[in-house]
C-alpha positions as CSV (number, residue, x, y, z in Angstrom):
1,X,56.6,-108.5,-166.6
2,X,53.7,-110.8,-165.6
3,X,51.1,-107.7,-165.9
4,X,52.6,-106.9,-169.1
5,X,52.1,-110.5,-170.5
6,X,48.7,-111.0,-168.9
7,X,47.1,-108.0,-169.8
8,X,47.8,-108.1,-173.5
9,X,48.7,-104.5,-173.3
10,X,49.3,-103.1,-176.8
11,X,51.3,-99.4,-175.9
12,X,52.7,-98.5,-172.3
13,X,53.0,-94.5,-171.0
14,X,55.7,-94.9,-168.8
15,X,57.1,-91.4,-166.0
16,X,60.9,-91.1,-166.4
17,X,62.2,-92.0,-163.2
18,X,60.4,-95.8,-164.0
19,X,61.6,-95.7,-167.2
20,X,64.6,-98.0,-166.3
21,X,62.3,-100.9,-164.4
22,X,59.8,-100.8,-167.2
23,X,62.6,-101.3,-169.9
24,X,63.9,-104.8,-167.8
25,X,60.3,-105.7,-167.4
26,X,59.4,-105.5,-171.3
27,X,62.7,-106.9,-172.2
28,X,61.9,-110.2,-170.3
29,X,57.8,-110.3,-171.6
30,X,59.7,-109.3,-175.1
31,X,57.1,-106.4,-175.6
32,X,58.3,-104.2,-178.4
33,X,60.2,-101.0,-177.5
34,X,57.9,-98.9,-179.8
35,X,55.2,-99.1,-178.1
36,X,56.6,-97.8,-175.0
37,X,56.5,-93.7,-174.4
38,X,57.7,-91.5,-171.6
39,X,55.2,-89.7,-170.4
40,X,55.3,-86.1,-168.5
41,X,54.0,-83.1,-168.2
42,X,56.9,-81.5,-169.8
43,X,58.7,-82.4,-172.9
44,X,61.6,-85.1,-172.5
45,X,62.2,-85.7,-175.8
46,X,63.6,-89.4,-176.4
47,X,65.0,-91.5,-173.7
48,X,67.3,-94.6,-174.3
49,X,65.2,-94.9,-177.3
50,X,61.8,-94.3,-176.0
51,X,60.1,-91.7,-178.0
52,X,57.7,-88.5,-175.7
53,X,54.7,-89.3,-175.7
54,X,53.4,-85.9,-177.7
55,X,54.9,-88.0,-180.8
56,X,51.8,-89.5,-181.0
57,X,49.4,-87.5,-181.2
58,X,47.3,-86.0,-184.0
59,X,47.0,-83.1,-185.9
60,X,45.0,-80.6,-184.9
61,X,42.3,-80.4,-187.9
62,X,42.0,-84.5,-186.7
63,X,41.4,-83.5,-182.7
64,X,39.0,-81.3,-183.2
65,X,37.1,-83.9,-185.4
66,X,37.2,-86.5,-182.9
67,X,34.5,-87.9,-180.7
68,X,33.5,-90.3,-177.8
69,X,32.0,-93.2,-178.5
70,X,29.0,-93.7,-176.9
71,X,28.1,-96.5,-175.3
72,X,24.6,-98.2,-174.5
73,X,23.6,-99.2,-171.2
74,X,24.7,-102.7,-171.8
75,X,28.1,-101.4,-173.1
76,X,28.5,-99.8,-170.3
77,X,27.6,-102.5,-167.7
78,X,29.8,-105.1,-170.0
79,X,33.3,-102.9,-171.0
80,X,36.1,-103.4,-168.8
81,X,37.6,-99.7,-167.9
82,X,40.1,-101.0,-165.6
83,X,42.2,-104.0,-164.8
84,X,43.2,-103.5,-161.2
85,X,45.6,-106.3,-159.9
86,X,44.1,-107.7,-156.9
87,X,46.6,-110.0,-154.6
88,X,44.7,-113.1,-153.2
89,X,45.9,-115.5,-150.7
90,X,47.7,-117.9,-153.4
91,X,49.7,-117.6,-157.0
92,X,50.0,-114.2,-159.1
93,X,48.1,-111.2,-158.8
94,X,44.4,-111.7,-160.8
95,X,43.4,-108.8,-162.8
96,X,40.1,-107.4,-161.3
97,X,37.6,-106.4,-164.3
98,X,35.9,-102.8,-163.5
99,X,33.3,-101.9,-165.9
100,X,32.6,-98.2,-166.8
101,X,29.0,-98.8,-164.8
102,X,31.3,-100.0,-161.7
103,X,33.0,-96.7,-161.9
104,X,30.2,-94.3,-162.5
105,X,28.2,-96.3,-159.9
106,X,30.4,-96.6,-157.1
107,X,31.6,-93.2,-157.5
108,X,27.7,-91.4,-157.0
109,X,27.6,-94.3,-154.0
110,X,30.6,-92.8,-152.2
111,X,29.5,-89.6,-152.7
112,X,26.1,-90.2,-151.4
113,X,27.5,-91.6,-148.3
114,X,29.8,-88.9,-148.0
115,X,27.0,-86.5,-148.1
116,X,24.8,-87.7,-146.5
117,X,24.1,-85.8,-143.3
118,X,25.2,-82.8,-145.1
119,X,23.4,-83.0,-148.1
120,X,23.7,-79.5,-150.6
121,X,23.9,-79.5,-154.3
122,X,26.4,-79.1,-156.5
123,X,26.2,-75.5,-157.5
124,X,26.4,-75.0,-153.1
125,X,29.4,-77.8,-152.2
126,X,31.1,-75.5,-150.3
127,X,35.0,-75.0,-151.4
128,X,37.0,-77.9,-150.8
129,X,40.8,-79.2,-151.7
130,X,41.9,-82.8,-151.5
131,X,45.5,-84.3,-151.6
132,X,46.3,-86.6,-153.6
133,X,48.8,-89.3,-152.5
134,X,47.6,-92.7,-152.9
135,X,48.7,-95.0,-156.0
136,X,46.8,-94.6,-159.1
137,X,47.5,-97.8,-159.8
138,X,45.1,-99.1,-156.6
139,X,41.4,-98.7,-156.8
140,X,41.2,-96.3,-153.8
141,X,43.5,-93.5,-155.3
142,X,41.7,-93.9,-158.9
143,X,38.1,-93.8,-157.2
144,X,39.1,-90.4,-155.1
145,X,41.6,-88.4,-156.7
146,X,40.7,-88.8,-160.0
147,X,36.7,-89.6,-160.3
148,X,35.2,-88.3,-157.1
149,X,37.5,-85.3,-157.2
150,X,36.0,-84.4,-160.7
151,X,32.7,-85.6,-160.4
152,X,33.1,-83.0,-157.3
153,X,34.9,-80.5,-159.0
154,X,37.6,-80.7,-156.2
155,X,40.8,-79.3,-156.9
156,X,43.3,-81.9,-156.2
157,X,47.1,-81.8,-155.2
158,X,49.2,-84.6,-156.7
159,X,52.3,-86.1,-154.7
160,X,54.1,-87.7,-156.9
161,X,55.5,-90.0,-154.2
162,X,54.5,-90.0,-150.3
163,X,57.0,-88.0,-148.3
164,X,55.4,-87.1,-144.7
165,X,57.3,-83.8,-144.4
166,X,56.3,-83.0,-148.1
167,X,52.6,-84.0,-147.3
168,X,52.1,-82.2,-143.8
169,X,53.7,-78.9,-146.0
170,X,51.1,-79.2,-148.7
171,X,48.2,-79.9,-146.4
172,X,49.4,-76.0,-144.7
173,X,50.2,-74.4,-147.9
174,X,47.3,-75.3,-150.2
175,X,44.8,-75.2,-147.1
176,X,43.6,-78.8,-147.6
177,X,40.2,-79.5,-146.5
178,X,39.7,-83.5,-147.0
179,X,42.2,-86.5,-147.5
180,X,41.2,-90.1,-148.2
181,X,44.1,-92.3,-146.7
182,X,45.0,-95.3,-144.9
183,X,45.9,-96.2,-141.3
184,X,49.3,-95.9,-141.5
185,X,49.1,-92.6,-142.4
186,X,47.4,-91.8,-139.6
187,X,49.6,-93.2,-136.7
188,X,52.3,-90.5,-138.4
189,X,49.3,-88.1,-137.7
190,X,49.3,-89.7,-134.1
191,X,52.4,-90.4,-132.9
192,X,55.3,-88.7,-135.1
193,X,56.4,-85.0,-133.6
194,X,56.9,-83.3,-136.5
195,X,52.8,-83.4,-137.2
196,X,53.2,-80.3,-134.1
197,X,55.3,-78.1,-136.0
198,X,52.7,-77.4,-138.9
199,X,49.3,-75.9,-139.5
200,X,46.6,-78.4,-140.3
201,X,43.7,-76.0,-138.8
202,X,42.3,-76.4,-142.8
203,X,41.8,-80.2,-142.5
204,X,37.9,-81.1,-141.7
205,X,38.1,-84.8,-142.6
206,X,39.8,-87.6,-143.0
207,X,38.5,-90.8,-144.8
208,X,40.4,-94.1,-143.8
209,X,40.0,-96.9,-145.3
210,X,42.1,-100.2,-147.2
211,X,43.1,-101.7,-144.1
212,X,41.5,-102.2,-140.5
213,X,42.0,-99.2,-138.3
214,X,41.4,-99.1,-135.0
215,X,38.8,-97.1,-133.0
216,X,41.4,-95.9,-130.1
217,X,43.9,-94.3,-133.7
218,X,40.6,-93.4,-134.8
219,X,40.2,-91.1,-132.0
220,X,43.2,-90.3,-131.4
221,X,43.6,-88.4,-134.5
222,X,40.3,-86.9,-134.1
223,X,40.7,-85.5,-131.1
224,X,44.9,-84.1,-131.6
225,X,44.2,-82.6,-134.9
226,X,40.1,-81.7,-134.2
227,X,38.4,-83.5,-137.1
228,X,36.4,-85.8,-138.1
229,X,37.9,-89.5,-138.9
230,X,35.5,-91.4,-140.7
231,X,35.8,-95.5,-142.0
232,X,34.8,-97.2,-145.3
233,X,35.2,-100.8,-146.2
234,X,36.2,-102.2,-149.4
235,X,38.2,-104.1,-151.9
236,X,39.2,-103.8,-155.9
237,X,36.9,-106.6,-156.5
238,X,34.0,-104.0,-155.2
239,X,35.8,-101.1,-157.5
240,X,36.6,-99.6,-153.9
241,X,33.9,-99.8,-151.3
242,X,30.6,-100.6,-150.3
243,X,30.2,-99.5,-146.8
244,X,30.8,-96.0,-145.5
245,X,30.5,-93.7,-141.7
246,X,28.6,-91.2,-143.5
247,X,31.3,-87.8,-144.1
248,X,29.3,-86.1,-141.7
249,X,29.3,-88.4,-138.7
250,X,31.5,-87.6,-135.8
251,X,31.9,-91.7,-135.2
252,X,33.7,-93.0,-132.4
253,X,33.2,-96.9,-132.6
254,X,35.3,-98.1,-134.9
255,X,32.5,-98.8,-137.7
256,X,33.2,-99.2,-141.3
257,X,29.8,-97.9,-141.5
258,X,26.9,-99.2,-143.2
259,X,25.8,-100.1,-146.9
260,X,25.9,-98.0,-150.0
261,X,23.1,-97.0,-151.8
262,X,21.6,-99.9,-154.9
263,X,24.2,-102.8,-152.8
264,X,23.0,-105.5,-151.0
265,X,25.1,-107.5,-148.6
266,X,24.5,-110.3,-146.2
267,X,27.5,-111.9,-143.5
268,X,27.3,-116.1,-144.0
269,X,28.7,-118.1,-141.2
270,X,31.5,-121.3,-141.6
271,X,28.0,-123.3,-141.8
272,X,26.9,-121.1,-145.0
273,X,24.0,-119.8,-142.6
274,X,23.2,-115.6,-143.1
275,X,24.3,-114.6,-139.7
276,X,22.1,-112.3,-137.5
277,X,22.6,-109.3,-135.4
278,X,25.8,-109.5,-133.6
279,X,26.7,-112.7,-135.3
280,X,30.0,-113.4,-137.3
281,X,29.7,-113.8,-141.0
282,X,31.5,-113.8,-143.9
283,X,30.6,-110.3,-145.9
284,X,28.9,-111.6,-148.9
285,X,28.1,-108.3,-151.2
286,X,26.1,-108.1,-154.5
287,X,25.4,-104.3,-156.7
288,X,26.0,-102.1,-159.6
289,X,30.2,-101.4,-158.1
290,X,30.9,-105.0,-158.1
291,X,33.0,-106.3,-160.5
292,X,33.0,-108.3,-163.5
293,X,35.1,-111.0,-162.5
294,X,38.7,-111.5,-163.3
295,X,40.5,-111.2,-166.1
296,X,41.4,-114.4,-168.0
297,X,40.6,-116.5,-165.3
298,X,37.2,-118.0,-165.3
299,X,38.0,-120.6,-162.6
300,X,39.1,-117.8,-159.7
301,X,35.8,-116.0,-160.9
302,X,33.8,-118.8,-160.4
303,X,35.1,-119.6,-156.8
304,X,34.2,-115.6,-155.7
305,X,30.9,-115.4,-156.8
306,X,28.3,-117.5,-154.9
307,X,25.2,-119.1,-156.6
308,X,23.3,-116.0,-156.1
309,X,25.8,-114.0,-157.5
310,X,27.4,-112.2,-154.6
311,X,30.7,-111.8,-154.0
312,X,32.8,-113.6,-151.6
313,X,34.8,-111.3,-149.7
314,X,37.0,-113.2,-147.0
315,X,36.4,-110.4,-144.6
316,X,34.7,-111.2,-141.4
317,X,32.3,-108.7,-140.2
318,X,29.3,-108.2,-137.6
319,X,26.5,-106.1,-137.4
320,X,24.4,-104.5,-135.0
321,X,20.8,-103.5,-135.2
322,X,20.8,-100.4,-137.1
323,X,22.9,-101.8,-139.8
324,X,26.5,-100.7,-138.9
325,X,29.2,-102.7,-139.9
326,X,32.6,-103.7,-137.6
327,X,35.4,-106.1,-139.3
328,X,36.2,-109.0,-136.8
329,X,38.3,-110.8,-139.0
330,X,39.5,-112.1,-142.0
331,X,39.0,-115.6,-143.6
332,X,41.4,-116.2,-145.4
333,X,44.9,-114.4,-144.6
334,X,46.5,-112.0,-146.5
335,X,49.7,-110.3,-146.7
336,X,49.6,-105.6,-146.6
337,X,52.1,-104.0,-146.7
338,X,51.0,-100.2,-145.9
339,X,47.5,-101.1,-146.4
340,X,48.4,-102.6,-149.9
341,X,47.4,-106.3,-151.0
342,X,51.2,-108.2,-151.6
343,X,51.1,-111.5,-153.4
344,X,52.5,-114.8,-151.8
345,X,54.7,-115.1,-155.5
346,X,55.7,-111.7,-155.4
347,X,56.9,-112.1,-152.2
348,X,58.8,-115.3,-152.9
349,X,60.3,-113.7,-156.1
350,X,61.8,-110.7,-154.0
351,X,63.3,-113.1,-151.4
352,X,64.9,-115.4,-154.0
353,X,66.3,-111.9,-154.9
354,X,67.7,-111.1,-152.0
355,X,68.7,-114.7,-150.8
356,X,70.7,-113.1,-147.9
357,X,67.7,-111.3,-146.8
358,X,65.8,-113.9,-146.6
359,X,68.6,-116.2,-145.1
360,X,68.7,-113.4,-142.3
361,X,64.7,-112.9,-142.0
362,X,64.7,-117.5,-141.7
363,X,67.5,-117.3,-138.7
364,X,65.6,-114.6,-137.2
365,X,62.2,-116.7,-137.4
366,X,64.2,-119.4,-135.9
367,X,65.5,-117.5,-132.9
């Protein structure tokens, strides 16, 4: 309901199974059922009064007239694309503004990085297949399964939810090659038995990222399935990331690599001092993939963006000589759940739904 209300959204494409939830939310942020349409890949036809979403759509004498817009280089740098929701360490969710230039930019920077030491063109990339299995709704599964994979010209397997029997079977049947994740994913790799009983011999790399993972996972995996692990660092506020291991690195250390291409970055101690080589700082982070700011609230903007106009990051980070990058820390603390950002609020709001949960969870802390 609160996304609903605070977005200003004018029509929602809902899938079926959420069809139910999304019907209680709009009822409470009285958001008219009209605007609301299932939408699938195949026909449902109406649903408790929700229209398909094919309804909509134009003739085809009107399609074939239609155009893009196009947009300037300041229209491009300046028009939100995307309001991710990004969960900070107080209140509601803030809606994270991502330009098209965010997008497009951090998109060629990831792919750079990934490159890197295996640089070929596009006409060479040799044949690759990713899995697709994060949320589209977060900025990691929009930046890799949906941009990179067709900036690439990836083919790209959609889960529709995460199911580790389900994704070890699709990894052996459609010969997967790459998979960008996050670290709980890979202590299933690690420690469940039923990673033994199929064929991953297809997998060459796995990029990890939205959470800290440690070095000893790291290689762990590496070394059980015989590929390489590889580390980036980001946030929404940064569209996804803005350090990367370079794809063709076989890194043991732990590092979340070094920067992107066109960012800048620089770690500020609790004195507001740029920390040096193996000093603790504050990752402070300024280029063309950082965002506009959030949406509708000027005063949270303010407060991220220092007087240079870099972006405050609350992760704690340190750096060695050649420019690599370890998280240490984090400033301020935060609440994952699977490597996903859960708001204090939303968390409240689920426990006063579940009083007896949270009852049982308050006896336990008291024990």
């Amino acid at each position: 309901m609160y996304q609903i209300e605070n977005t200003t959204t004018k029509l929602i494409l809902v899938e079926p199974s959420l069809l139910p939830t999304l019907l209680k939310a709009a009822a409470k942020a009285k958001f008219p059922k009209n605007r609301i349409f299932v939408f699938s890949d195949k026909e449902t036809g109406t649903i408790d009064g929700v229209q398909d979403w094919r309804t909509f759509l134009p003739s085809s004498s009107k399609a074939d007239s239609w155009h893009w817009d196009t947009m300037t280089a300041e229209e491009s740098r300046s028009t939100v694309a995307a309001l991710n929701y990004s969960s900070g360490t107080t209140g509601l969710p803030k809606g994270v503004m991502i330009s098209h230039q965010n997008i497009i930019a951090n998109c060629e920077q990831s792919i750079f990085m990934r490159d890197l030491e295996q640089p070929y063109q596009a006409s060479s990339r040799p044949e690759e297949r990713w899995l697709g299995f994060l949320p589209l709704y977060h900025a990691y599964g929009q930046l890799w399964s949906i941009v990179a994979a067709a900036r690439t010209l990836s083919p790209c397997y959609f889960m529709r939810s995460f199911n580790y029997i389900q994704f070890l079977e699709n990894i052996q049947n459609h010969r997967i090659t790459h998979i960008q994740t996050a670290p709980p994913v890979l202590v299933m790799l690690a420690k469940r038995p039923e990673t033994a009983d199929y064929n991953l011999s297809s997998l060459q790399n796995i990029l990890c990222g939205a959470a800290p993972l440690s070095k000893e996972l790291q290689n762990e995996v590496s070394a059980k399935c015989d590929l390489k692990v590889v580390q980036t660092w980001g946030m929404t506020e940064v569209t996804c990331s803005s350090l990367h291991v370079p794809g063709g690195r076989d890194d043991r250390s732990g590092s979340v690599g070094f920067i992107d291409p066109n960012a800048s970055m620089k770690l500020v101690d609790d004195e507001g001092n740029e920390a040096g080589v193996g000093g603790r700082g504050e990752i402070h982070v300024k280029g063309p993939n950082v965002c506009l700011g959030y949406w509708r609230n000027e005063k949270a903007t303010r407060e991220t963006f220092d007087e240079d106009g870099f972006l405050r990051t609350g992760d704690v980070a340190v750096r060695d000589e050649n420019g690599w990058f370890w998280i240490v820390d984090r400033k301020k603390e935060l609440i994952k759940v699977k490597g996903f950002q859960v708001a204090p609020a939303e968390l409240e709001a689920l426990l006063l739904e579940h009083e007896h949960v949270a009852d049982a969870a308050v006896c336990a802390l008291q024990v």
